[in-house]
C-alpha positions in Angstrom: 3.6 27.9 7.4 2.4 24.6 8.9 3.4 21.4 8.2 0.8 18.7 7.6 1.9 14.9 7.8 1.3 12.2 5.4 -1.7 10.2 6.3 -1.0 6.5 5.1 -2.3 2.9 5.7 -0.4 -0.4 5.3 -2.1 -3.0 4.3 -0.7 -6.7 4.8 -2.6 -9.8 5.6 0.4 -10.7 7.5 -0.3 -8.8 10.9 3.4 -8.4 12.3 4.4 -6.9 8.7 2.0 -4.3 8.6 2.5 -2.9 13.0 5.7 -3.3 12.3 5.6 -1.2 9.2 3.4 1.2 10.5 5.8 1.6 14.0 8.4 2.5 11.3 6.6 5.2 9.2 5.2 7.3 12.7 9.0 6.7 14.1 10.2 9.0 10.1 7.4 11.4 10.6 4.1 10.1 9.0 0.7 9.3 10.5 0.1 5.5 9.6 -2.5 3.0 10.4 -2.5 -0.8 9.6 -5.4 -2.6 7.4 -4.9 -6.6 7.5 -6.5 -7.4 4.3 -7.7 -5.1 0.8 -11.3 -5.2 2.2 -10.7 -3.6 5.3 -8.8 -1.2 3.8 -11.4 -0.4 1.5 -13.2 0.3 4.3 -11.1 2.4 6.0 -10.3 4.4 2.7 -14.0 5.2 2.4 -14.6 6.8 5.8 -11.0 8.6 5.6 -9.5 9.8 2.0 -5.2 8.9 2.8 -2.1 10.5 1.3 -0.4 6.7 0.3 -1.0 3.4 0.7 2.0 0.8 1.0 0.1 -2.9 0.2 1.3 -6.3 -0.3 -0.1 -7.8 -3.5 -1.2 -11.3 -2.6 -3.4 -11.5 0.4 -5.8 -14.2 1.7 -9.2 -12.0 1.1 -10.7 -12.3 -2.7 -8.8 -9.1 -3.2 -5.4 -8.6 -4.1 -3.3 -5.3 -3.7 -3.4 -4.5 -7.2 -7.2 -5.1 -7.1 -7.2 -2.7 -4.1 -4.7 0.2 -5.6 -7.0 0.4 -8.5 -10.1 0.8 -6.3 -8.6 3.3 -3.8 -7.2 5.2 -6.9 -11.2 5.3 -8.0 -12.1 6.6 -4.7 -8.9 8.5 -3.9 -7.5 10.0 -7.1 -4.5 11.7 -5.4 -3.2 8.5 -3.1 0.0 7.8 -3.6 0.8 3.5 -4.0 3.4 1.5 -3.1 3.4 -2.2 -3.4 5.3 -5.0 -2.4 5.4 -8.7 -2.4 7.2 -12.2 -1.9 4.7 -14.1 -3.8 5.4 -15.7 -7.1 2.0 -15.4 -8.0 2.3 -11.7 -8.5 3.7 -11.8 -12.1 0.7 -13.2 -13.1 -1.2 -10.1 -11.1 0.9 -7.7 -13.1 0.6 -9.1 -16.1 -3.3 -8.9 -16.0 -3.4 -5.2 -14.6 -1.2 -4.1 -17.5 -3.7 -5.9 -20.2 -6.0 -3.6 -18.7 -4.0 -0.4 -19.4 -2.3 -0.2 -15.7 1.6 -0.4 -14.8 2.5 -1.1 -11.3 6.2 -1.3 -9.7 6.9 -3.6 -7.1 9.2 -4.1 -4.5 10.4 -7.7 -3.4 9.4 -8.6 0.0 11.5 -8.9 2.4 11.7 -5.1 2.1 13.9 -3.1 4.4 11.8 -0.6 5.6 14.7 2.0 4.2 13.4 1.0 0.6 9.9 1.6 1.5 10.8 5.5 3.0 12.8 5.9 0.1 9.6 4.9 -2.0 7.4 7.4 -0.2 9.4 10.2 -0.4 9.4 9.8 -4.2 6.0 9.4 -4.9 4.8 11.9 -2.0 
């Protein structure tokens, strides 16, 4: 029996989060890349289907993570999400995803990259 890895992409307009993020994930066993805004990511998601994404919420493109988990869920019905934020903005995200019949968690930026593993093994 083989063992496949999780294929995941970070997404975070802040460049340093997401390598840094994505140096973590490879070091605990998965196969991650980096995406530095929710358009690239969509665009990278539509050449590649991945196992989970791990996305801040507010970024500086006309998308924000929320807006992107609902589209990659479109494409990718099987991705597994995990967002995170520092922005106070993202109440006001939340709010308006869940008047449209969606629920997200979130987990408060800074995030010790323990709480994002521990978020991955529960949702993968």
């Amino acid at each position: 029996m083989s063992f496949r890895r999780q294929n995941g992409l970070v997404v975070d307009n802040e460049q340093l989060i997401a390598d840094t993020l994505v140096r973590v994930l490879n070091l605990f066993g998965y196969t991650a890349k980096a995406a530095y805004g929710a358009e690239q990511a969509l665009e990278m998601i539509s050449g590649q289907p991945y196992d989970f994404l791990v996305t801040d919420v507010v970024m500086g493109d006309h998308m924000s993570g929320i807006d992107l988990v609902i589209n990659v869920n479109a494409l990718v019905p099987d991705c597994k999400t995990v967002l995170m934020s520092g922005h106070a903005r993202t109440a006001d995200l939340l709010r308006a995803a869940e008047e449209k019949g969606y629920h997200f968690s979130v987990l408060a930026k800074p995030v010790h990259p323990n709480e994002i593993l521990e978020r991955l093994q529960a949702v993968t």
